[in-house]
N, CA and C of each residue as an Amber inpcrd file, in Angstrom:
protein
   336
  17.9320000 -12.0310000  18.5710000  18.6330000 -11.7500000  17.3240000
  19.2420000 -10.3600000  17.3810000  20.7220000 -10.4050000  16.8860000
  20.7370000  -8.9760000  16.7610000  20.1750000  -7.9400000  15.8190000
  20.5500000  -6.8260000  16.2400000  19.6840000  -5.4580000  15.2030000
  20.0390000  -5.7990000  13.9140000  21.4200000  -6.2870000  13.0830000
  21.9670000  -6.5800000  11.8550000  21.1630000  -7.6150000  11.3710000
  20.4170000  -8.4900000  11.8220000  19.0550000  -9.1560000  11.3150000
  17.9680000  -8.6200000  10.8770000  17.9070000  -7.4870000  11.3930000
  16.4440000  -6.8630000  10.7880000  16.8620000  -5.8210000  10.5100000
  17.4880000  -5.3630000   9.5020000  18.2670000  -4.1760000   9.0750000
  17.5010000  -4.1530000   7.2310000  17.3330000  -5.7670000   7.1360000
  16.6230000  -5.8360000   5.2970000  15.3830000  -5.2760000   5.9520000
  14.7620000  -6.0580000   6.7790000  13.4780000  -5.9580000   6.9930000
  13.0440000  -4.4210000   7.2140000  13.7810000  -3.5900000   7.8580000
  13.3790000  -2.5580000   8.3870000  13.9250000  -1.5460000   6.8760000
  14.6650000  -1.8440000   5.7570000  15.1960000  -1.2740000   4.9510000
  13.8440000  -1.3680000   4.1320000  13.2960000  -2.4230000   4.0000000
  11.8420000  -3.1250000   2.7070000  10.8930000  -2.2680000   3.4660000
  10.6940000  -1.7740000   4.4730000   9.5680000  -1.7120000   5.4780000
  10.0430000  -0.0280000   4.9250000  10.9540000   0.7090000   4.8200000
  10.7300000   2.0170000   4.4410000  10.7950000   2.3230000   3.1980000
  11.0900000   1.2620000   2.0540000  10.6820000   1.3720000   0.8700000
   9.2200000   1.3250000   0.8660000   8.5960000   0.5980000   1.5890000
   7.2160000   0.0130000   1.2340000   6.7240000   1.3630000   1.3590000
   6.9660000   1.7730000   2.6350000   6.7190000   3.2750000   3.4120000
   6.4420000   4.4050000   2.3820000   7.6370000   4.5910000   1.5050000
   7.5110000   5.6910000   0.3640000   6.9530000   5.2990000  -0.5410000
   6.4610000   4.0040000  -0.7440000   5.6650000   3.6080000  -1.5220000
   4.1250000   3.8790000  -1.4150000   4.0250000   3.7950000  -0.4760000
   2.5190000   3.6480000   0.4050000   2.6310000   5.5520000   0.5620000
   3.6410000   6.5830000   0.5080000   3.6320000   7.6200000   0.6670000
   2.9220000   8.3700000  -0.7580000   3.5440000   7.6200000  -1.8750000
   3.4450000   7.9600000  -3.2660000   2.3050000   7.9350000  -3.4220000
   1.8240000   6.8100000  -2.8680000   0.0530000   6.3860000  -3.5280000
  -0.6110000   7.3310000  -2.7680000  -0.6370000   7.5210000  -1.6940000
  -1.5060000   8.3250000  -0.8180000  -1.6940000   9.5450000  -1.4370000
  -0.2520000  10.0370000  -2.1730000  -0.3050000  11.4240000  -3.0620000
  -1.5010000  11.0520000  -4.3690000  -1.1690000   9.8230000  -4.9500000
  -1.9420000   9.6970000  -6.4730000  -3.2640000   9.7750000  -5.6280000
  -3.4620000   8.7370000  -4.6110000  -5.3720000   9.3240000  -4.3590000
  -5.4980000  10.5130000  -4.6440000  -4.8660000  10.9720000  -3.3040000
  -5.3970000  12.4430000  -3.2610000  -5.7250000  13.7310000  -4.6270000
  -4.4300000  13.2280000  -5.4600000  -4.4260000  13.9320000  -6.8740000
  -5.6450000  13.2050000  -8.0140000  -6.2900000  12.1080000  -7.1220000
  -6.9130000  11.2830000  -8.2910000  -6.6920000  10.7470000  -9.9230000
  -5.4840000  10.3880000  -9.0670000  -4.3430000   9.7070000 -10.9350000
  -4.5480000   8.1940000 -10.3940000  -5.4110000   8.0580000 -11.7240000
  -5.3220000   6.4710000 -11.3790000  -4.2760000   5.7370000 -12.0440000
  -3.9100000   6.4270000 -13.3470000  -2.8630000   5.9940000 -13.9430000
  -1.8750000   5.7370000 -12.7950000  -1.4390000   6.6100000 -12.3540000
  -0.3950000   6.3910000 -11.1000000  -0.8350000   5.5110000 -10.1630000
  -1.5430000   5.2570000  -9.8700000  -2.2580000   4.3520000  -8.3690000
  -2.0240000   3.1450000  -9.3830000  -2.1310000   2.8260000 -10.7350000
  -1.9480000   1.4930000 -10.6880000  -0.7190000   1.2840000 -10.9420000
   0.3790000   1.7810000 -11.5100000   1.3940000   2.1600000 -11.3580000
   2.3790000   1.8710000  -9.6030000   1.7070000   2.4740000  -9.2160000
   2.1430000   2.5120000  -7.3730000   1.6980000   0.4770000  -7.0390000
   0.9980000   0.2560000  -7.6680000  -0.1380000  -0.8810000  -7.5050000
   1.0620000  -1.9800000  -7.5980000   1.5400000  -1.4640000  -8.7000000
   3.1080000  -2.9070000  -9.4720000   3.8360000  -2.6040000  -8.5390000
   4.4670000  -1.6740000  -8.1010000   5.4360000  -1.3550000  -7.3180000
   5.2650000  -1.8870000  -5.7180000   4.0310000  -1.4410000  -5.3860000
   3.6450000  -2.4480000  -4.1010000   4.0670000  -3.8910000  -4.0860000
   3.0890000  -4.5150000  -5.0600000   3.2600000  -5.9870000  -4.9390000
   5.0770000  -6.3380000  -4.6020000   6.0130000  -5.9240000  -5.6040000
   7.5000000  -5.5430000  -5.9680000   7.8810000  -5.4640000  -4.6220000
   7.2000000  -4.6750000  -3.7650000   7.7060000  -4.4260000  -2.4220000
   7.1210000  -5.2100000  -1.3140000   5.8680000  -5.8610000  -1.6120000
   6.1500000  -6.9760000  -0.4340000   6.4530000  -7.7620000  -0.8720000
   6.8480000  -8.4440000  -1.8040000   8.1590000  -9.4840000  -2.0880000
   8.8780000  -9.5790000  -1.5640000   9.7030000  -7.9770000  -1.3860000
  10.8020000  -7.5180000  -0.4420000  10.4750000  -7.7250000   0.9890000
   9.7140000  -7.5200000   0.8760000   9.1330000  -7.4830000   2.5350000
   9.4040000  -8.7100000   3.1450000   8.4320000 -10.1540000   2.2330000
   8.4070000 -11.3860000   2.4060000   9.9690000 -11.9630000   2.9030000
  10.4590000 -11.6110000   1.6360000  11.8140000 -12.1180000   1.6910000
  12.9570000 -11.9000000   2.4930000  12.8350000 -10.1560000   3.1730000
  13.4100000  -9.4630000   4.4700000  12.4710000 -10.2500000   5.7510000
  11.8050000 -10.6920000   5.7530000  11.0390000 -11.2750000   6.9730000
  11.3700000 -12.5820000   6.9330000  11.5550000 -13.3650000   6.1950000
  12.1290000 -15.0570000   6.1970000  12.9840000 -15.2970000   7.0030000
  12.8630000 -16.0340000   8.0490000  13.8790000 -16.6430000   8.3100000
  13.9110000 -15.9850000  10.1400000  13.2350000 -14.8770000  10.1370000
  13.1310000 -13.5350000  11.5890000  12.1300000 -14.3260000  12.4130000
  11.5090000 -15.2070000  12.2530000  10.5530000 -15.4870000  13.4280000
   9.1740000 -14.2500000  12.8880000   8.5210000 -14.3540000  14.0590000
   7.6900000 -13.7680000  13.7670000   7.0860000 -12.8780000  15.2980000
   8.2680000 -12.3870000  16.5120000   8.7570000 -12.3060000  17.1330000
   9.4700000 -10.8430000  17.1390000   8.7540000  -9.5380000  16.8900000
  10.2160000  -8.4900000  16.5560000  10.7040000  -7.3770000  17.6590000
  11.5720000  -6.9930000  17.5040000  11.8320000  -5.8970000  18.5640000
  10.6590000  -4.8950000  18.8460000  10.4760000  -4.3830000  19.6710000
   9.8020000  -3.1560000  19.6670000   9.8300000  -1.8070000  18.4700000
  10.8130000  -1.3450000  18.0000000  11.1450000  -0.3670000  17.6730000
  11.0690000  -1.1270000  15.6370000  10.5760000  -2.5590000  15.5740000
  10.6620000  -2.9010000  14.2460000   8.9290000  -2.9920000  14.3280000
   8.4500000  -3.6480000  15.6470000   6.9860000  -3.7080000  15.3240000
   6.3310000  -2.4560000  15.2940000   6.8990000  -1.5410000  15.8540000
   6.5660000   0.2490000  15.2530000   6.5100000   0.0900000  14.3010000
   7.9080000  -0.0750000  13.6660000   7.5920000   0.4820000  12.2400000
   6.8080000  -0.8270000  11.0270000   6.6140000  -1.7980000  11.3720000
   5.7150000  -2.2190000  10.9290000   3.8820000  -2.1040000  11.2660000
   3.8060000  -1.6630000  12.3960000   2.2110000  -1.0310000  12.8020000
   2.4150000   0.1700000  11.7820000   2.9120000   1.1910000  11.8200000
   3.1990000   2.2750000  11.0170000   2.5730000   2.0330000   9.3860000
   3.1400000   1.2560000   9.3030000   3.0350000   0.7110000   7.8510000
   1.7680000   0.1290000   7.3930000   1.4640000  -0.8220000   8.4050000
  -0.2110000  -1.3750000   8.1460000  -1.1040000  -0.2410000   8.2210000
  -0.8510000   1.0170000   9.4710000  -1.5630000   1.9140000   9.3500000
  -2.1280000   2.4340000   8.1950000  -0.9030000   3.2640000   7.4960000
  -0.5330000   3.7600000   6.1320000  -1.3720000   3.1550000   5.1780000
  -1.1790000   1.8870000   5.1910000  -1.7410000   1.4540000   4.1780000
  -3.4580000   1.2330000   4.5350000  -4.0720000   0.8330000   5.6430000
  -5.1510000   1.0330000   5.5380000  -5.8540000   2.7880000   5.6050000
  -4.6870000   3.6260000   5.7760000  -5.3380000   5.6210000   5.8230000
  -5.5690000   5.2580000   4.0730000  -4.9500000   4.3910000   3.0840000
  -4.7390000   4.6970000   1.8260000  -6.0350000   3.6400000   1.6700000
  -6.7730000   2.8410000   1.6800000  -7.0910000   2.1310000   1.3150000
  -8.8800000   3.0310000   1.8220000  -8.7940000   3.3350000   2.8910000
  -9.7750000   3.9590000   3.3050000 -10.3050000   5.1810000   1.9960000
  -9.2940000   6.0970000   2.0020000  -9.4340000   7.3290000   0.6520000
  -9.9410000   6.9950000  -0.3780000  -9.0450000   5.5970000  -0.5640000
  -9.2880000   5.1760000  -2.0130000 -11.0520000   4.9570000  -1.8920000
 -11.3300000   4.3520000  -0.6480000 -12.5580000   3.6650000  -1.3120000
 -13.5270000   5.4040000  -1.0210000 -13.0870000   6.1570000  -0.4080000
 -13.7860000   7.7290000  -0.0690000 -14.2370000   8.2230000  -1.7990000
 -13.1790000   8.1700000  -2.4220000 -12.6000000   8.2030000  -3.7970000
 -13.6110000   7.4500000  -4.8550000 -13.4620000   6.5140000  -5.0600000
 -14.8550000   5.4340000  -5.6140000 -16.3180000   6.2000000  -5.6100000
 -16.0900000   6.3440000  -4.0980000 -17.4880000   6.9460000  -3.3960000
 -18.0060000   8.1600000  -4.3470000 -17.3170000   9.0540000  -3.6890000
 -17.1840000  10.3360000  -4.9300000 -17.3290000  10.6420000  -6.5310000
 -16.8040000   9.2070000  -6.6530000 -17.0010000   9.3630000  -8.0340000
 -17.9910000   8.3890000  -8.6430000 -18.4590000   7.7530000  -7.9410000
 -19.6230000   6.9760000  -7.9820000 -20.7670000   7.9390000  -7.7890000
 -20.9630000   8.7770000  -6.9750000 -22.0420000   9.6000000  -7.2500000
 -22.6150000  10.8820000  -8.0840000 -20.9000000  11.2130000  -8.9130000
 -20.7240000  12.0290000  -9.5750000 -21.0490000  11.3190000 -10.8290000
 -20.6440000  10.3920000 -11.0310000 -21.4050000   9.6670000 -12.5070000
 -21.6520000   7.7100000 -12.5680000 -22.5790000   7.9800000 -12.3640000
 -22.4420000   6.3530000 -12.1650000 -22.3290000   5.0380000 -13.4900000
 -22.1940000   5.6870000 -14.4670000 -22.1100000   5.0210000 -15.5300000
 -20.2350000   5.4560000 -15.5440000 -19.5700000   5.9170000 -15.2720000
 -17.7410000   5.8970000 -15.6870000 -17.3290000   4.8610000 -15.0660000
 -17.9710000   4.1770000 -13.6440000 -17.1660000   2.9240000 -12.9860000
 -17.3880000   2.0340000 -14.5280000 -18.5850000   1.8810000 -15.0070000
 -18.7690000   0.5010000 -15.6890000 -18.0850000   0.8350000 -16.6900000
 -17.5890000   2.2350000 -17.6340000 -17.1570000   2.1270000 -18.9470000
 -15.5960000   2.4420000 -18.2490000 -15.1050000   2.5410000 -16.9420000
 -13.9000000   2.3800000 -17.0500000 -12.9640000   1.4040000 -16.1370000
 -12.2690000   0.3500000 -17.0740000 -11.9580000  -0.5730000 -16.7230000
 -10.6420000  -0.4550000 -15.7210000  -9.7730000   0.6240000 -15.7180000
  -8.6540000   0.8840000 -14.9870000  -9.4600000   1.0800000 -13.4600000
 -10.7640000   1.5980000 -13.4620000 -11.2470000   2.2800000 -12.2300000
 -11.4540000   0.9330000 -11.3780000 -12.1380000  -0.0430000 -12.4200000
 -13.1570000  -1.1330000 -11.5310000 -11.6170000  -2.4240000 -11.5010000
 -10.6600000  -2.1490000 -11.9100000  -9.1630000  -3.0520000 -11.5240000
  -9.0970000  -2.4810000  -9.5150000  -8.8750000  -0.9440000 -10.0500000
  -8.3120000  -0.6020000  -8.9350000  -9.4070000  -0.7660000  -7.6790000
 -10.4390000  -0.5830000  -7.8940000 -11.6670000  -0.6620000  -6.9140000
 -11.0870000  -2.7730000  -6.3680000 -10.9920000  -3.2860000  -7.2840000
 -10.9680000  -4.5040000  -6.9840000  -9.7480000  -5.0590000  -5.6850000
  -8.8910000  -3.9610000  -6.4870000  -7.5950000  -4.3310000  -5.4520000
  -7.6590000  -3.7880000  -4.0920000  -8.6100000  -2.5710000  -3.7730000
  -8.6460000  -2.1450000  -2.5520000 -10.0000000  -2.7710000  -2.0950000
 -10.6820000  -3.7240000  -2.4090000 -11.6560000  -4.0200000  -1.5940000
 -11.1290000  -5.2830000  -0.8900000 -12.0630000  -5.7300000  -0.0070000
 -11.6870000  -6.5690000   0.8290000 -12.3000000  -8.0880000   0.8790000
């Protein structure tokens, strides 16, 4: 296939990218408001993803399966924090997971 075939894919794949960049910031800042926020926007973006990948095989150049390893990376460095994050704040008070319901959404979405 030529490169003009995977031009969506590799376009969704660096949205996802700054997406997955954003959240990594809300961990770190510990805004969950934002992480679930980032949370809608994800899903939003592998849609994109899905839909830039239809039709490509499953088969990619070198220089696209970079930047898709890249990306799985990313997202598991973020998924890792998050749960570092939980951790932390699970031992700092263990009664806020149960009275807060935004916390135990987001705990849900990064577990496995």
């Amino acid at each position: 296939m030529s490169e003009f075939s995977y031009e969506k894919l590799l376009d969704a794949l660096d949205l996802h990218h700054n997406i997955l960049h954003a959240e990594k910031q809300a961990i770190a800042a510990r805004d969950l408001n934002t992480i679930e926020n980032i949370l809608i926007q994800k899903d939003k973006s592998l849609d994109l993803l899905l839909l830039a990948k239809d039709g490509l095989g499953s088969s990619y150049p070198a220089h696209v399966q970079s930047r898709i390893s890249y990306v799985l990376s990313l997202q598991e460095t973020n998924m890792q924090n998050f749960r570092k994050l939980h951790i932390q704040d699970e031992k700092s008070s263990d009664s806020s997971e149960n009275s807060n319901p935004l916390f135990r959404r987001l705990k849900k979405a990064y577990s496995r």
